[in-house]
N, C-alpha and C positions, 0 to 999 in steps of 0.2 A: 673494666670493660665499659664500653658506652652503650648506648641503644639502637646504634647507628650499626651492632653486630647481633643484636638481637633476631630470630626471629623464629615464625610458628611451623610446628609439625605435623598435617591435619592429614588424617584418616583417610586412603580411598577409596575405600570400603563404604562407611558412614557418613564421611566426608565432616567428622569432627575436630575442631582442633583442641588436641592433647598434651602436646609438648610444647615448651619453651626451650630452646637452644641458642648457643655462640656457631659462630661463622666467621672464618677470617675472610672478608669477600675482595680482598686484593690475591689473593693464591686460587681461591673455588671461584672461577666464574658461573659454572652452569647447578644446577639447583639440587639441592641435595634430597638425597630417598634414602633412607632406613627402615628394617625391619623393628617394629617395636609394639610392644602390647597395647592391647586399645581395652580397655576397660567397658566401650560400649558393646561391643562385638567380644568381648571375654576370648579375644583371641591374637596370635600374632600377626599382625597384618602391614603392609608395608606403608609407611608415613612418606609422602612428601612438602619441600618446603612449600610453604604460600606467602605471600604480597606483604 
């Protein structure tokens, strides 16, 4: 995988970024959100992508 699929999952909640993820971004145009644990907030909270 290159870098060029990489990218961040940031809290908006706390507004931290938590996760590193892949993206095929020829098939997902628009910006992805998941539910995932935030460690800061010790709770599930919904992440989406950033820049």
């Amino acid at each position: 995988m290159s870098q060029d699929n990489l990218i961040k999952l940031e809290c908006t909640v706390c507004k931290k970024t938590n996760y590193h993820t892949y993206k095929n971004k020829k098939t997902l145009k628009e910006r992805l959100h998941l539910n995932k644990y935030c460690k800061h907030c010790k709770k599930h909270t919904e992440h989406k992508e950033t820049k």
